[in-house]
C-alpha positions in Angstrom: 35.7 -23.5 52.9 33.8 -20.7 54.4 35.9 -18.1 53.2 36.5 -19.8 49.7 32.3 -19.1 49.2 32.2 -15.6 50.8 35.3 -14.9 49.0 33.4 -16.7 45.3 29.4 -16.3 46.4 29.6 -13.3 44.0 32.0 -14.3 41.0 30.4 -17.9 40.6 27.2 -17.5 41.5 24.8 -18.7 44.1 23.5 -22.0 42.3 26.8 -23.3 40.9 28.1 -23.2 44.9 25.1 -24.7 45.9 24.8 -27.4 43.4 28.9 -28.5 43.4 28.6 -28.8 47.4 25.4 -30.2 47.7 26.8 -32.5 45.0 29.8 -33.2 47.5 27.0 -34.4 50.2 25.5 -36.5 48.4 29.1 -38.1 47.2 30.4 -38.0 51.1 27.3 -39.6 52.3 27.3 -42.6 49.4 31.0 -43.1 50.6 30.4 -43.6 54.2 27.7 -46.1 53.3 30.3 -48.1 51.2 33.0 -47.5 53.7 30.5 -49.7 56.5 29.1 -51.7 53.9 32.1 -52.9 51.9 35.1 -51.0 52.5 35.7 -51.1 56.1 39.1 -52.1 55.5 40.5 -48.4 54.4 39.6 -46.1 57.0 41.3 -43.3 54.8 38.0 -43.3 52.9 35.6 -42.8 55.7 38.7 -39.8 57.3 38.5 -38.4 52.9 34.1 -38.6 53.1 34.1 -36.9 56.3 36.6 -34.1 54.9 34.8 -34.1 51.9 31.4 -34.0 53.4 32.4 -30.6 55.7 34.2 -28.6 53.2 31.2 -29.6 50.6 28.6 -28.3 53.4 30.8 -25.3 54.1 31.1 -24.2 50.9 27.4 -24.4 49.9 24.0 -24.8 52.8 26.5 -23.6 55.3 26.7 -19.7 54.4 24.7 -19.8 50.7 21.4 -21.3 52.8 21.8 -18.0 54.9 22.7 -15.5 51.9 19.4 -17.1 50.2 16.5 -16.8 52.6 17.8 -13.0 53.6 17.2 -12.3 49.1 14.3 -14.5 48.0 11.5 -13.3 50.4 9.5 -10.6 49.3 9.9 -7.4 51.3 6.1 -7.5 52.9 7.0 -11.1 53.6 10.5 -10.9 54.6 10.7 -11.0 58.2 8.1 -14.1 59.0 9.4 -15.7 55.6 13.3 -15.8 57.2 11.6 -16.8 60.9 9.7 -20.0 58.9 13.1 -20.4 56.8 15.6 -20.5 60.6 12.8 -22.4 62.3 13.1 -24.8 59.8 17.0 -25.1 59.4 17.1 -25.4 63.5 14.2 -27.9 63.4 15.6 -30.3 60.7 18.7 -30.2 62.2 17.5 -31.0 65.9 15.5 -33.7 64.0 18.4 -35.2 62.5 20.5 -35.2 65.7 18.2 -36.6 67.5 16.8 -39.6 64.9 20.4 -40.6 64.1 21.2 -42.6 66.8 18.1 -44.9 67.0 17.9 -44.6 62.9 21.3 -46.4 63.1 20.3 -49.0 65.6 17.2 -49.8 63.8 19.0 -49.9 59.7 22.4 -50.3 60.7 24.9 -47.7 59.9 25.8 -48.6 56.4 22.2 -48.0 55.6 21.7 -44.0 57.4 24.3 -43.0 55.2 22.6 -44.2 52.4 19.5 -42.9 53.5 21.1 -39.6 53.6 22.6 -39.9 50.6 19.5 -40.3 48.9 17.8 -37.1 50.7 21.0 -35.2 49.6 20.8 -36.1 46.1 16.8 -35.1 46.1 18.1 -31.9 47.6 20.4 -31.2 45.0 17.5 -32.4 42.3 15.6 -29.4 44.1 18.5 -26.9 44.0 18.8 -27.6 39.8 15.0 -27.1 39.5 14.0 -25.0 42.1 16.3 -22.3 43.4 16.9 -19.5 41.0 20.4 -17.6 40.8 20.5 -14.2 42.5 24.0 -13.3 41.4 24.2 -9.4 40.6 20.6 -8.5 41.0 19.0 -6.4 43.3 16.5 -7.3 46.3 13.6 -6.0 43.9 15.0 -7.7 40.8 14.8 -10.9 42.7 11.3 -10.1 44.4 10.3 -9.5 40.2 12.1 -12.7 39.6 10.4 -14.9 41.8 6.9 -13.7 41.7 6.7 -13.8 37.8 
């Protein structure tokens, strides 16, 4: 699903990418949840949300997260703007490794998922009203962009 957004990033655009996968997330996330919850009888769903949950992430924060922070950052900000940005990614994601496991003990796993899900739809919310489309336009046109 990599390739499939390298191979789009430019034809589709930025935000569409990010919004469909983060989208996906959110959906994978809400299924997991019901899979513990109520549907623990069809493992094929929790096997289809874990599919659905890579491929979404792989074809949207996974390279379009990257693409982003090396565009939006003004040039005389650039280079402690992308070291805030990584430090950040690598931060949340120890944060979230290392949570899970006692998040899950203490609301059950039915429960972290939807916890997620929530977080991923509020993501998405601030992907539709935050993140501008950089399709086609030049470092400077985006620095223009942003800072109007």
């Amino acid at each position: 699903m990599t390739g499939v957004a390298v191979f789009k990033v430019d034809d589709v655009g930025r935000r569409p990418l990010l919004i469909g996968g983060v989208g996906g997330i959110a959906l994978s996330l809400f299924l997991l949840a019901a899979y513990y919850k109520i549907l623990n009888n069809f493992p094929f769903v929790a096997v289809g949300a874990l599919l659905l949950y890579v491929g979404a992430y792989q074809v949207s924060f996974g390279p379009i997260s990257w693409l982003m922070v090396s565009e939006i950052f003004p040039l005389r900000t650039r280079g402690r703007g992308i070291s805030l940005a990584v430090l950040t990614n690598f931060g949340s994601n120890a944060l979230v490794t290392f949570a899970f496991s006692p998040l899950k003990e203490l609301l059950g796993p039915a429960n972290i998922f939807f916890l997620f899900g929530v977080i991923a739809v509020l993501s998405l919310v601030f992907v539709i009203l935050v993140v501008p489309e950089t399709k086609g336009l030049s470092l400077e046109e985006i620095e223009s962009k942003i800072l109007k």
